[in-house]
C-alpha positions as CSV (number, residue, x, y, z in Angstrom):
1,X,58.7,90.7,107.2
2,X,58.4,93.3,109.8
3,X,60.6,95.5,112.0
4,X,60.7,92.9,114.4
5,X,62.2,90.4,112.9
6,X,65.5,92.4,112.2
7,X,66.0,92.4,115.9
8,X,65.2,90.2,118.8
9,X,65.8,90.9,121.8
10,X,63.8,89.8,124.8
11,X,63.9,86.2,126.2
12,X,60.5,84.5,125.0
13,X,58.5,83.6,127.7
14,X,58.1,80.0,126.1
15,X,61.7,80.1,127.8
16,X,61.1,81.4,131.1
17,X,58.8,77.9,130.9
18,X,60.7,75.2,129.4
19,X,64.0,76.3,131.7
20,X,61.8,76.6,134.4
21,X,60.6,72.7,134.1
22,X,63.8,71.9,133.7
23,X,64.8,72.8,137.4
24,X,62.0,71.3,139.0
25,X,63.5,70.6,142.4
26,X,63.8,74.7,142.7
27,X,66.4,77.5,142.7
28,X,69.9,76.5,141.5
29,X,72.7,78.6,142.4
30,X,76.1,78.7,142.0
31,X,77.5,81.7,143.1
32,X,81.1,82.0,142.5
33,X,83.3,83.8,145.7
34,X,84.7,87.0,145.2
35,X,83.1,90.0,144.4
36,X,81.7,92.5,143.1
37,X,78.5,90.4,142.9
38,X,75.4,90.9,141.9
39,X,72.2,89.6,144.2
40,X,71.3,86.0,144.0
41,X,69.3,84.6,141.6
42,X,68.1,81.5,141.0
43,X,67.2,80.6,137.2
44,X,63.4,80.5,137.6
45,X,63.9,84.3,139.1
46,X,66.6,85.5,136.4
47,X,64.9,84.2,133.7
48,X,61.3,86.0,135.4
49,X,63.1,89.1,135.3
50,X,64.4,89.0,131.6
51,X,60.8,88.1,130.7
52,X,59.2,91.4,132.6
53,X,61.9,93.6,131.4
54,X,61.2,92.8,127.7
55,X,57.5,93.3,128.5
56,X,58.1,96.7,128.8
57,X,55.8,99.0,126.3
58,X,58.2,100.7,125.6
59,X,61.0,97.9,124.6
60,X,64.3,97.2,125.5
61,X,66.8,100.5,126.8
62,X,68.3,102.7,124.2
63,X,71.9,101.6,123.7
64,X,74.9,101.2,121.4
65,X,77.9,99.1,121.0
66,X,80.2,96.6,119.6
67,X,79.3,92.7,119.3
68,X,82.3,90.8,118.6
69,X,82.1,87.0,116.9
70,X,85.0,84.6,117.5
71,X,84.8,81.0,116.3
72,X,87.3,78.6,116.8
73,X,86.4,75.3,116.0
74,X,89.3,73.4,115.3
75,X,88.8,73.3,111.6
76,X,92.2,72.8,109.1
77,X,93.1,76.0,107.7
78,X,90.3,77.3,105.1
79,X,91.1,78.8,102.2
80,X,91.1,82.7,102.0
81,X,88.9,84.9,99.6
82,X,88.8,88.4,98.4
83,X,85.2,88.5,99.4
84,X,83.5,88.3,102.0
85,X,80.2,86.1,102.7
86,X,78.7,84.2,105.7
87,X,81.1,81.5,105.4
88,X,83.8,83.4,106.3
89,X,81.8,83.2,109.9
90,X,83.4,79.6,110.6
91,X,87.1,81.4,111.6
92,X,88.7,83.9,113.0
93,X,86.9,87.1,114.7
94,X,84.2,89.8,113.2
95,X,83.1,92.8,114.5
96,X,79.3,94.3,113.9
97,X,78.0,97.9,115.6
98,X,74.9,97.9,117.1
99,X,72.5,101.2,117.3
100,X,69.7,101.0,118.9
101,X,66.9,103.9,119.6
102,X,63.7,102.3,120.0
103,X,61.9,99.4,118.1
104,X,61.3,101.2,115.0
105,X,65.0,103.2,115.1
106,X,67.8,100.6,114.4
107,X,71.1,100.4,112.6
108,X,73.2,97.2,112.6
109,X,76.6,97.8,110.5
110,X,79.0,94.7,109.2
111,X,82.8,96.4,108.7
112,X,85.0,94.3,106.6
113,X,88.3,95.0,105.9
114,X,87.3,97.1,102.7
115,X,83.6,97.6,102.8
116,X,80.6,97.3,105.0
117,X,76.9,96.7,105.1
118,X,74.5,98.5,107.1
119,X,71.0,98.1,107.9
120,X,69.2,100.7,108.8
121,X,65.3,101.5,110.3
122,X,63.9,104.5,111.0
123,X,60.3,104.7,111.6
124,X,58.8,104.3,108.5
125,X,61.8,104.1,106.0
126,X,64.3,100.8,106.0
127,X,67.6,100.8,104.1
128,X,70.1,97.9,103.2
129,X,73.3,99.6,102.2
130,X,76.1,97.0,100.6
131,X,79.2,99.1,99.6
132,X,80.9,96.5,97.7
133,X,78.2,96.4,95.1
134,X,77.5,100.2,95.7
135,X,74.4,99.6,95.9
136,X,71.0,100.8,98.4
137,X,67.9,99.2,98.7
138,X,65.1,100.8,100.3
139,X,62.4,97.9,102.1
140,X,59.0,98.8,102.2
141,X,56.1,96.2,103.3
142,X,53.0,95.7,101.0
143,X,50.0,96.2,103.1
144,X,48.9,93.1,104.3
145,X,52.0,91.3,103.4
146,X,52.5,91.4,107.4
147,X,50.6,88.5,108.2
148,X,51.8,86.4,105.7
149,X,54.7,83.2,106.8
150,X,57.4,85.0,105.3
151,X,56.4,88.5,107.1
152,X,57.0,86.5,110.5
153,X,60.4,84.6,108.8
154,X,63.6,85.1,111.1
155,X,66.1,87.1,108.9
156,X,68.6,84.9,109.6
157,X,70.4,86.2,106.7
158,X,71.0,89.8,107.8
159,X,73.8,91.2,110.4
160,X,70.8,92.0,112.9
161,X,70.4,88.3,113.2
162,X,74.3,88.1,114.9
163,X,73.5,89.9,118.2
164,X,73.6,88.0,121.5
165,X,70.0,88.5,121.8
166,X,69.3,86.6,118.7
167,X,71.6,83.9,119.7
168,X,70.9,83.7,123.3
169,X,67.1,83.0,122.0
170,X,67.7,80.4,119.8
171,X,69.8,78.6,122.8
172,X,67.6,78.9,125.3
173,X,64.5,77.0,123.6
174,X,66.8,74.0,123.6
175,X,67.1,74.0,127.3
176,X,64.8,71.4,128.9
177,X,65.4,67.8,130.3
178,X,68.1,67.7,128.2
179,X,69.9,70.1,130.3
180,X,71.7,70.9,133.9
181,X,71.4,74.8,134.5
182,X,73.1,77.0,136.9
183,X,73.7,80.8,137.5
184,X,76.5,82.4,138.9
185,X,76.7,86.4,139.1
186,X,80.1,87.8,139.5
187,X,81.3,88.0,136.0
188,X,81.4,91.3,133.8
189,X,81.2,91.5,130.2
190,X,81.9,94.9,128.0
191,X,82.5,96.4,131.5
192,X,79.5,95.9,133.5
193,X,78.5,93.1,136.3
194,X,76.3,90.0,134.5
195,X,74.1,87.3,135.8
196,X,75.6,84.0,133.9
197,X,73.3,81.5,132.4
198,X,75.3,78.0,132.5
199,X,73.0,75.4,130.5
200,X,75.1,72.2,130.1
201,X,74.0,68.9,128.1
202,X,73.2,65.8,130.5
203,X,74.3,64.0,127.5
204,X,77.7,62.2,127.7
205,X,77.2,61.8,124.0
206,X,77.3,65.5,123.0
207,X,80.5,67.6,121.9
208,X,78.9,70.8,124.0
209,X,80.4,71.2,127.7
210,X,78.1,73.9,128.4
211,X,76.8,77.5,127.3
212,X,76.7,80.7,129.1
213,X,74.0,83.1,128.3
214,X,75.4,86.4,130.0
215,X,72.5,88.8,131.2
216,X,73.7,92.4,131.7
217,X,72.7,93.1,135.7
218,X,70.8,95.9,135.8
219,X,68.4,95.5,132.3
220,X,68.9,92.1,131.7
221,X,69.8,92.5,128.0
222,X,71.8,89.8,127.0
223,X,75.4,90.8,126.2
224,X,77.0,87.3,125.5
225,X,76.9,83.8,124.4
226,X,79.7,81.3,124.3
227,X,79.5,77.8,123.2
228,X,82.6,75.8,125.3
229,X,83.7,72.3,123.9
230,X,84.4,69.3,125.8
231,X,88.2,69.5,126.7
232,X,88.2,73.0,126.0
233,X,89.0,75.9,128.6
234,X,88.4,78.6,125.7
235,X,85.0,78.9,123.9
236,X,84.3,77.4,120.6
237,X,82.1,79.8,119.7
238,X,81.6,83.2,121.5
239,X,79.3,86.1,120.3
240,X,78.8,89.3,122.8
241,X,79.6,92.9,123.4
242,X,83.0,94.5,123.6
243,X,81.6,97.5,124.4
244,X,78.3,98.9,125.2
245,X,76.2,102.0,126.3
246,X,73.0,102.3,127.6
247,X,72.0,105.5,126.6
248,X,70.1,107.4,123.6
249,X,72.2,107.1,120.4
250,X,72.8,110.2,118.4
251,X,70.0,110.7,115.6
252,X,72.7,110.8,112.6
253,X,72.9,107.1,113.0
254,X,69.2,106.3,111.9
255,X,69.5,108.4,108.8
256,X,70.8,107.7,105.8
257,X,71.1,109.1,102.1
258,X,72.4,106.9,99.1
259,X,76.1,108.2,98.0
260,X,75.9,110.2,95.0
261,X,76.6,108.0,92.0
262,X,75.1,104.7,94.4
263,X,72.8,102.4,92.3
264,X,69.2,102.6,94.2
265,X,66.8,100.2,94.6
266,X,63.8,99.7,96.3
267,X,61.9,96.0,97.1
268,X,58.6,96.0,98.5
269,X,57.7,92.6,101.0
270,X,54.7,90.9,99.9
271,X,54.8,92.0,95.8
272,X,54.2,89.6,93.8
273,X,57.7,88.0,91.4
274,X,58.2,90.2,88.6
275,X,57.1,88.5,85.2
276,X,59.0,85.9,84.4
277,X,60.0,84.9,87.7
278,X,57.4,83.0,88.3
279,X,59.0,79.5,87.0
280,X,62.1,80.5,89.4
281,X,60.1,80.9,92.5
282,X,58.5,77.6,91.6
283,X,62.0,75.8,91.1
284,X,62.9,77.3,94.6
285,X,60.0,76.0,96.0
286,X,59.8,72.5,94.8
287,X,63.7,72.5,95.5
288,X,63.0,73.1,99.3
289,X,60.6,71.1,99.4
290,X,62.7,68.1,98.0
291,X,65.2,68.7,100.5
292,X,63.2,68.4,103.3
293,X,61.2,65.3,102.1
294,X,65.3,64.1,102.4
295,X,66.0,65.4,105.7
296,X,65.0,63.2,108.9
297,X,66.4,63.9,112.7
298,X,67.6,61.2,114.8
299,X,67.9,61.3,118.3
300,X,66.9,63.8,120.9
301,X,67.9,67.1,122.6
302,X,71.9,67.7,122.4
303,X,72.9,64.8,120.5
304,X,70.2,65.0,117.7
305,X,71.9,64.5,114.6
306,X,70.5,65.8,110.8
307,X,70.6,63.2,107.9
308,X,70.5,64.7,104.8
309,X,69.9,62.0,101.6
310,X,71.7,63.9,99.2
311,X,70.9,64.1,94.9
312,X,73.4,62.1,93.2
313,X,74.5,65.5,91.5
314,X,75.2,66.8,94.8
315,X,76.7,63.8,96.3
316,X,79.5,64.0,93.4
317,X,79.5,68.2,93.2
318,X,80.6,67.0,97.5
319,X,82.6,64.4,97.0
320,X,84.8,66.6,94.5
321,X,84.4,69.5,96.5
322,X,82.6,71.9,94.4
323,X,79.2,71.9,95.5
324,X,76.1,73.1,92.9
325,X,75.2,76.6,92.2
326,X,72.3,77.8,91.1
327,X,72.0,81.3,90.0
328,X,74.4,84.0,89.3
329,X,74.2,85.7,92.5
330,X,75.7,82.2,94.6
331,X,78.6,82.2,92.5
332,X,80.7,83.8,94.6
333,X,79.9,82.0,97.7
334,X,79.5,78.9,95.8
335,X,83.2,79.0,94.8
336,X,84.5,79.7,98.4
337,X,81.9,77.1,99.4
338,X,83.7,74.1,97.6
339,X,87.5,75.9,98.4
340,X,86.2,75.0,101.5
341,X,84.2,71.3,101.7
342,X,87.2,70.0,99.6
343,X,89.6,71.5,102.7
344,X,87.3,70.0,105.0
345,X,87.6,66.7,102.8
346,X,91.3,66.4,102.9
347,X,91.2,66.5,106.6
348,X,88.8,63.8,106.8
349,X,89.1,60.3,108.2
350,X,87.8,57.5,106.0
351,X,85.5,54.5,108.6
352,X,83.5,52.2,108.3
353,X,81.0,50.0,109.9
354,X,77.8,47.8,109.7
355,X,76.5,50.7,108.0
356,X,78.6,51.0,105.4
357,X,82.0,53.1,104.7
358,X,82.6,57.0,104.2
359,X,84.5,60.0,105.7
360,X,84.7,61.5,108.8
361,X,84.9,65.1,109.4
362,X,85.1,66.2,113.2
363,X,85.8,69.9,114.6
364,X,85.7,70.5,118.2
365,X,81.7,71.3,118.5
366,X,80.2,69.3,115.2
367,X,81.0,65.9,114.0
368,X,79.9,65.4,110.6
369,X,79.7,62.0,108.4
370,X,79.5,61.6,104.3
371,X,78.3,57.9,103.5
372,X,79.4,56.4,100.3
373,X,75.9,55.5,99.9
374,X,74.7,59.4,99.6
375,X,74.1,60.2,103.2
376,X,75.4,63.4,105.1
377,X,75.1,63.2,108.9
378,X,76.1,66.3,110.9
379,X,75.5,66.8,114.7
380,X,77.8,68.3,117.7
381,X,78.1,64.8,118.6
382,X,81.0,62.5,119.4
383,X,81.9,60.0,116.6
384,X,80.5,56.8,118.1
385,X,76.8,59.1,118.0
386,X,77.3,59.6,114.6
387,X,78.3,56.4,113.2
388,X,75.1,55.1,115.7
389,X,72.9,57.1,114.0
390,X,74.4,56.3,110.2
391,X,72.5,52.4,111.3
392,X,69.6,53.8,111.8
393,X,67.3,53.8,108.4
């Protein structure tokens, strides 16, 4: 795991070429009347700018800010918890703060209501801060441990991994022939003037309307993603900055010293399991590893959908709504996670088909499908996609 991977912030220039077959015929505007606008760009040149800026030796511009996250995907009411965990991402709106200095000077911080988590890199020393457990663990890499798969892993599971840039990567590599695009460059976001980034499925079959990748004008940092459902005149999903400032943050926000009376711990990447462990890493492994020998994709492109075979443990554990947990630590989240799946359940529709019979769950970007038989099929998909794809063996 290294620096880079708690942050990532340029457009890849694998995406500069994949959007850039996609328009083929050349530039695509849609530039929207009324001002103040930005100058013209088509997508091939927008997207050639993003990739140069990021190029930059010295990395993106120094800057700090709020990045809001709002979903609203038509889901019945979910039951509330005491605690928070990522699930708690599926409603409602969360706030992160963003500091950025350079590329080995970072602070991302996750305010809750009662606590917050803060990660924190500063040259040579990282630091994971969780209040709620009191507890701060300082990251080092083993030498060598760098070039290893898991050094280059996405940490999808830290707050750095909910920034616009982040986001606005993992969107952009599934633009292709799949996918109309367009620009238009006289919105603003947090303030200041962006070029918009409309990608839009050609798929009739697909829940998505379109996304909109904002670019900020001037450094072409991305300041905003939102996901807009099929109907829908309000995004689905939105991620982006409330507020931001391009300038040099104050050096108080890269350093940080446990609390007196804070438990302190320190993890180093690339060790090997403590004794002991080694059966559990194992378990892990082979239990990954069965999952994906159960997981296939059907489809292409925007109406893909995932079908997961599922154990006949877990297949009951869902059906009741109180999925499995293994280990101490997923307790917590494993009890919110069934509160959940057997919230989801009751809103479910029971169908059936040539297939077979089971229960439908839709939301306003996902359509998902549990077969009596043991199957789970989940895609943002329209109903007749997913039941087309539950005949497919």
């Amino acid at each position: 795991m290294r620096r880079g991977t708690f942050v990532r912030w340029a457009v890849p220039v694998a995406a500069a070429a994949v959007i850039g077959g996609a328009l083929g015929a050349g530039p695509v505007i849609a530039a929207v009347s009324g001002g103040p606008a930005l100058p013209e760009r088509s997508a091939q040149q927008l997207l050639a700018d993003a990739v140069a800026a990021s190029k930059d030796k010295n990395g993106p511009p120094a800057m700090s800010g709020t990045v809001q996250q709002t979903a609203s995907l038509g889901l019945p009411a979910l039951p509330q918890s005491g605690g928070e965990s990522p699930l708690t991402l599926l409603s409602g709106s969360h706030e992160i703060k963003v500091w950025y200095g350079s590329r080995n000077r970072l602070r991302v911080a996750m305010p809750t209501q009662m606590n917050e988590t803060d990660l924190i890199v500063n040259d040579d020393q990282t630091w994971y801060w969780d209040s709620a457990a009191n507890t701060a663990t300082r990251l080092k890499v083993k030498a060598g441990a760098r070039d290893t798969p898991e050094a280059h892993r996405p940490a999808t599971s830290t707050p750095a991994a909910m920034t616009p840039q982040a986001v606005a990567e993992h969107l952009l590599a599934t633009a292709g022939e799949y996918s109309t695009i367009s620009v238009a460059n006289t919105d603003k976001v947090a303030g200041r003037p962006v070029y918009q980034l409309v990608v839009a499925p050609k798929d009739e079959g697909s829940l998505v309307k379109e996304v909109r990748l904002s670019l900020d004008g001037e450094t072409y940092v991305p300041l905003q993603v939102q996901v807009f459902a099929k109907g829908s005149s309000e995004p689905a999903f939105q991620l982006g900055f409330t507020q931001v400032t391009f300038s040099e943050p104050a050096e108080e926000n890269f350093t940080f010293t446990p609390p007196a009376g804070a438990k302190v711990k320190e993890t180093t990447i690339g060790d090997e399991p403590p004794a002991g462990q080694e059966k559990a890493v194992e378990k892990a492994e082979e239990a990954r590893k069965a999952a994906g020998d159960r997981l296939k994709v059907v489809g292409d492109g925007w109406t893909s959908v995932a079908v997961l075979k599922m154990s006949e443990a877990d297949l009951k554990g869902l059906q009741s709504g109180q999925p499995r947990q293994d280990g101490q630590d997923g307790k917590a989240d494993g009890a919110q996670a069934g509160a959940i799946t057997e919230s989801l359940l009751k809103a479910a529709t029971p169908v059936s088909g040539t297939w077979g019979s089971g229960k439908l769950i839709r939301t306003k970007l996902v359509t998902a499908l549990i077969t009596d038989d043991g199957r789970v099929l989940i895609g943002a998909v329209t109903p007749e996609e997913i039941t087309k794809a539950a005949g497919i063996r």
